[in-house]
TORBATOR-826104 format. One record per residue: residue number from 1; x, y, z of N, C-alpha, C in turn. Coordinates in Angstrom, 1 decimal. Layout:
pos n_u n_v n_w ca_u ca_v ca_w c_u c_v c_w
NUM X Y Z X Y Z X Y Z
...
END
This chain:
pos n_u n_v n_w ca_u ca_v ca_w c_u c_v c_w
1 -52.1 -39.3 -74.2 -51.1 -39.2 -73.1 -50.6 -40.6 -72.8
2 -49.4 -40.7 -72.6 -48.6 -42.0 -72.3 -48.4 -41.9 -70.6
3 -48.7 -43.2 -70.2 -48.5 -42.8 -68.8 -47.5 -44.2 -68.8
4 -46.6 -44.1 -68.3 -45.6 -45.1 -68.3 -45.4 -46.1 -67.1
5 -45.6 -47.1 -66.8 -45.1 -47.9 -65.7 -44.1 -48.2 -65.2
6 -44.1 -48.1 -64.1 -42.6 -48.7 -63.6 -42.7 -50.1 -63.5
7 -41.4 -50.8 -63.5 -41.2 -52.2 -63.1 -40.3 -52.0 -61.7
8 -41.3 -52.7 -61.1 -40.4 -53.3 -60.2 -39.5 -54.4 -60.5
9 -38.5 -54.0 -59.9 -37.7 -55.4 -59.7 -37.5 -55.8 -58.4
10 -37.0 -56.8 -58.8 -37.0 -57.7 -57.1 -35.4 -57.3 -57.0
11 -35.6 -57.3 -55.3 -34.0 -56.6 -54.9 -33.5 -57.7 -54.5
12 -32.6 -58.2 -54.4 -31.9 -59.6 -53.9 -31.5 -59.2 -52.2
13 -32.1 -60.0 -51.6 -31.7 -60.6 -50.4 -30.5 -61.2 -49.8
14 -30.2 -60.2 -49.0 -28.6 -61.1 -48.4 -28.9 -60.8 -47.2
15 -28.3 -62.5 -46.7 -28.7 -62.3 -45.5 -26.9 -61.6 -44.5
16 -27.6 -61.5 -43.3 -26.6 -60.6 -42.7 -26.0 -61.3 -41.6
17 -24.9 -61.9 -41.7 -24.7 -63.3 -40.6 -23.3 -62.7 -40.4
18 -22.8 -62.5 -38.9 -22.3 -62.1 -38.3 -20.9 -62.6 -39.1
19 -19.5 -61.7 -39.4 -18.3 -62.3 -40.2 -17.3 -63.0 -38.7
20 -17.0 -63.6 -38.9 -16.2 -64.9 -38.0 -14.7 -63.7 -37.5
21 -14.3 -63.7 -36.6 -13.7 -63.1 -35.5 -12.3 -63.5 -36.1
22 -11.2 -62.3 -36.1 -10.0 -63.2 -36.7 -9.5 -63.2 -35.4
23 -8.6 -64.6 -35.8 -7.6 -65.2 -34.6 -6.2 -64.6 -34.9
24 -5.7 -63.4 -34.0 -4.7 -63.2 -34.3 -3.1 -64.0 -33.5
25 -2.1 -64.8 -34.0 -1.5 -65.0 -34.0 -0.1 -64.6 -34.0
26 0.1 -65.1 -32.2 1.5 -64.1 -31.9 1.2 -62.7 -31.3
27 2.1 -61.6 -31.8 1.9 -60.5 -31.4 0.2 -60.1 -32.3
28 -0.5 -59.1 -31.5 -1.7 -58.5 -32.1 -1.0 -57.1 -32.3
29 -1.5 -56.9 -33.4 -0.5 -55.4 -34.1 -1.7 -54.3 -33.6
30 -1.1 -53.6 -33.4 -2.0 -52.3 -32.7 -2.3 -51.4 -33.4
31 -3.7 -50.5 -33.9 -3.5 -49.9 -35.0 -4.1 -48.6 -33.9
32 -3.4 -47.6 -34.4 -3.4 -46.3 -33.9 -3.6 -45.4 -35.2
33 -5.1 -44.7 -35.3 -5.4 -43.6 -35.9 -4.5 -42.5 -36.1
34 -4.4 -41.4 -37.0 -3.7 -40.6 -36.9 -4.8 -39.3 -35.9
35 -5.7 -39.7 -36.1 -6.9 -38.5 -35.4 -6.9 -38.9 -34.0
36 -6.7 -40.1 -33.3 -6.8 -40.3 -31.8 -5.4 -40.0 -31.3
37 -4.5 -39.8 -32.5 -3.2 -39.5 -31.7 -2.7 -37.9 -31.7
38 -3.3 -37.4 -32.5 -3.8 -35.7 -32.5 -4.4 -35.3 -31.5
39 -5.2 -36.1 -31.1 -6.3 -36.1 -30.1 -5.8 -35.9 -28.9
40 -5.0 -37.3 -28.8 -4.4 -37.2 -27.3 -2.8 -36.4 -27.0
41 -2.5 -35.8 -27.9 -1.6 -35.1 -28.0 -2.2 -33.6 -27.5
42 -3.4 -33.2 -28.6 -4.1 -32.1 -28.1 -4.4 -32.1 -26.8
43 -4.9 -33.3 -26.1 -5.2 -32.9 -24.6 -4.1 -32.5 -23.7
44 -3.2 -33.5 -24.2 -1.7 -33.8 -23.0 -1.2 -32.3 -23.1
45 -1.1 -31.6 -24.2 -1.2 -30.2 -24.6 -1.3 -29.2 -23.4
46 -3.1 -29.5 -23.4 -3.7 -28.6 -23.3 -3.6 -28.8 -21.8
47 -3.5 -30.0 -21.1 -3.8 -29.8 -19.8 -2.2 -29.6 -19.2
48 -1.3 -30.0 -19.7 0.4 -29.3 -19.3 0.0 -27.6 -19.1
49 -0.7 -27.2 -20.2 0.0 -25.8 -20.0 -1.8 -25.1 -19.4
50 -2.7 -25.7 -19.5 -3.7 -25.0 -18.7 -2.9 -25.0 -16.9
51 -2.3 -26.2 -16.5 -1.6 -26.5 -15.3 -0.4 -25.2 -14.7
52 0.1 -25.1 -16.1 1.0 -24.0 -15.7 0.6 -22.8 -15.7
53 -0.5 -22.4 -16.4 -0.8 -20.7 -16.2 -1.8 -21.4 -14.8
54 -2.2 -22.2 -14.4 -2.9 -22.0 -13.0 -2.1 -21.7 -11.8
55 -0.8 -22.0 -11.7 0.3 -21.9 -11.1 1.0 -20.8 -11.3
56 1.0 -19.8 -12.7 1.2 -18.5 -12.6 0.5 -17.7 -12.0
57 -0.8 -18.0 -12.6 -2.2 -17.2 -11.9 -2.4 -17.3 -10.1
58 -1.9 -18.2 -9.5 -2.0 -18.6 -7.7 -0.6 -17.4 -7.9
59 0.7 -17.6 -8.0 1.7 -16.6 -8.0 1.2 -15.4 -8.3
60 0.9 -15.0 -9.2 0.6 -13.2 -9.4 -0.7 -13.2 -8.4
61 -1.6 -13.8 -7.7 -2.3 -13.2 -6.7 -2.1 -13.2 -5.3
62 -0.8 -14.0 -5.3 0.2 -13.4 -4.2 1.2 -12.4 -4.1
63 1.6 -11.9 -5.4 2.0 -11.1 -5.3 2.1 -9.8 -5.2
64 0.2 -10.0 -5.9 -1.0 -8.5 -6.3 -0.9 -8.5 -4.1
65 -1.4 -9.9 -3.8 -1.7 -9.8 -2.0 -0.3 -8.6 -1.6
66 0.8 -9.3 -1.6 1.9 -8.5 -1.0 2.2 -7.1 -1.6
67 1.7 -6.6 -2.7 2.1 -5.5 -3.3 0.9 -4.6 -2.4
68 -0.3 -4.7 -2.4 -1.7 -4.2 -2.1 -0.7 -3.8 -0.6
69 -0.1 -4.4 0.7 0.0 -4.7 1.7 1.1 -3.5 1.6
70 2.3 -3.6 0.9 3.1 -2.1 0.8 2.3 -1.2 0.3
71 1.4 -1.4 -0.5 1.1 0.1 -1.2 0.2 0.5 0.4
72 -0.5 0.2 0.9 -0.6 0.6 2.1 0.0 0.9 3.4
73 0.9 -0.1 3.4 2.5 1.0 4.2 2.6 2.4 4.4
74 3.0 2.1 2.6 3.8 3.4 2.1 2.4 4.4 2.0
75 1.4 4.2 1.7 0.1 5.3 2.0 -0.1 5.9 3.7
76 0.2 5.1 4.4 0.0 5.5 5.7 1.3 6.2 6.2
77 2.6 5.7 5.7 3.8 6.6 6.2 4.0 7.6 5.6
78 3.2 8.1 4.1 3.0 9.6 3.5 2.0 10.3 4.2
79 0.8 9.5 4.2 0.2 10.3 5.3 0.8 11.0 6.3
80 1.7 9.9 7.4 2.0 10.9 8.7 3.1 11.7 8.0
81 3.8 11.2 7.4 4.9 12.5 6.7 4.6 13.9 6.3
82 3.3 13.9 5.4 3.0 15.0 5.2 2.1 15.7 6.4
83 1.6 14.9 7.2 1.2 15.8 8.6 2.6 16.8 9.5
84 3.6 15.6 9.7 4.6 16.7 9.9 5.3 17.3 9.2
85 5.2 17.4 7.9 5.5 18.9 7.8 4.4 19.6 7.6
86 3.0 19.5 7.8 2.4 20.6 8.8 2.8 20.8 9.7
87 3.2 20.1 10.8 3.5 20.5 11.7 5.3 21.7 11.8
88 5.8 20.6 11.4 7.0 21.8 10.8 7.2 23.0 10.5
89 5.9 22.9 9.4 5.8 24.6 9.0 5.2 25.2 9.9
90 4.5 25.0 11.0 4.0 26.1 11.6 4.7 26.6 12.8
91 4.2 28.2 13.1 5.1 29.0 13.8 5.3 28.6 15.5
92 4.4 27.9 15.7 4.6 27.3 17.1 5.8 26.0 17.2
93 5.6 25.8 16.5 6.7 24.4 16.8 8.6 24.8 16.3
94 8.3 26.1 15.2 9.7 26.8 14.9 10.0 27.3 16.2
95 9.3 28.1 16.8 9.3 28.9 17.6 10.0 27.8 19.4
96 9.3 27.0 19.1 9.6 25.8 20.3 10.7 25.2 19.7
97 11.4 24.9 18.9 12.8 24.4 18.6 13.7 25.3 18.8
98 13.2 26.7 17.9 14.6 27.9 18.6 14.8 28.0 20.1
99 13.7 27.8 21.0 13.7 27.7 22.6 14.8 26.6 22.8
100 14.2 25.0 22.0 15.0 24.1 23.2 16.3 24.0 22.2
101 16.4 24.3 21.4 18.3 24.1 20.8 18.4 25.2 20.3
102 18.2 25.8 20.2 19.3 27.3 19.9 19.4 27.9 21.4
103 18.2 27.9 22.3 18.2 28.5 23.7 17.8 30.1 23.2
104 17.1 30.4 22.4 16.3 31.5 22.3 15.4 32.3 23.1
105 15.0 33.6 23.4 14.3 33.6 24.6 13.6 34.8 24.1
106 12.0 35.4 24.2 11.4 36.6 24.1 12.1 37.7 24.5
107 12.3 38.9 24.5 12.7 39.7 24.6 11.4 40.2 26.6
108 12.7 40.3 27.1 11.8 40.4 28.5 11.8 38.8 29.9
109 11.7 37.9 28.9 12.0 36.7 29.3 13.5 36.2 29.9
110 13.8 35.6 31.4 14.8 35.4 31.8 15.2 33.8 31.6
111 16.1 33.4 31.1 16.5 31.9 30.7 16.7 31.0 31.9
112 16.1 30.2 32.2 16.6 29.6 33.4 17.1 28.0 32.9
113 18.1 27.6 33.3 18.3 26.0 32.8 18.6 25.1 34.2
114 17.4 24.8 34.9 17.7 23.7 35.3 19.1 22.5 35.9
115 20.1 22.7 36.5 21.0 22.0 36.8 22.2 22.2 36.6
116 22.3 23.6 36.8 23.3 24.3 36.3 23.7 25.1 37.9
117 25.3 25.2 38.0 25.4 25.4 38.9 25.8 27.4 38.9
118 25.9 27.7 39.5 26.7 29.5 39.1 28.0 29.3 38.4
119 28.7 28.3 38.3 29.9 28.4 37.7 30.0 27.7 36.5
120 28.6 27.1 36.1 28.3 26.7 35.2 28.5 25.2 34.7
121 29.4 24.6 36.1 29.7 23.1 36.0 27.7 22.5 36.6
122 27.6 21.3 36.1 26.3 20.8 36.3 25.9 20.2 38.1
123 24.8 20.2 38.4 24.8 20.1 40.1 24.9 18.6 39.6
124 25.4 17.4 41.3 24.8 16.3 41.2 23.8 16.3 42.0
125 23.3 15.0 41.7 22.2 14.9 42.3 22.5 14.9 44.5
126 21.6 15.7 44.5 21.2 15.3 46.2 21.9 17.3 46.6
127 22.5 17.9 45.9 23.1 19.1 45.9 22.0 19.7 45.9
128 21.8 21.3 46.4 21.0 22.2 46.4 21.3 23.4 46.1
END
């Protein structure tokens, strides 16, 4: 069996001495990534229009408020609506309208009206 050695080698040493700072001269030219400017595009983006559906969203729950506020109106004015025409349909209250505008009377019943004189012109007041 062959068993083979390694050699080491020596690794060369560098030393690590801080590189000297450039002096720039005149204008300093600005360097702008293409990824930080995606970046801040994506936020400016995102917070314009997160801003504007927050401001739809406050509007539609004012308007869900005032819609809620009619639908309850109009639930309460069907309510009494449909109570009177119960009351409409029934025979007591027909029967009390033929009395006071048509002047209808039971059979047997004598009509009396209140302020009427025998000749049928109206009394004034203080007359008997």
């Amino acid at each position: 069996m062959l068993i083979r050695k390694r050699r080491l080698r020596a690794k060369k040493v560098v030393s690590k001495a801080p590189r000297p700072l450039k002096v720039y001269k005149g204008r300093r030219r600005l360097r702008v990534s293409y990824f930080r400017l995606a970046l801040f595009g994506f936020i400016l983006y995102n917070l314009f229009t997160l801003t504007g559906q927050q401001v739809q969203i406050t509007e539609m729950k004012q308007e869900m408020v005032s819609l809620e506020v009619a639908f309850n109106r109009l639930r309460d004015s069907n309510q009494a609506l449909k109570k009177q025409i119960g009351l409409l349909n029934s025979d007591q209250y027909i029967e009390e309208i033929a009395r006071r505008e048509l002047g209808l009377v039971k059979p047997g019943e004598i009509l009396y009206v209140p302020g009427l004189s025998f000749d049928g012109e109206p009394k004034e007041e203080g007359e008997n």
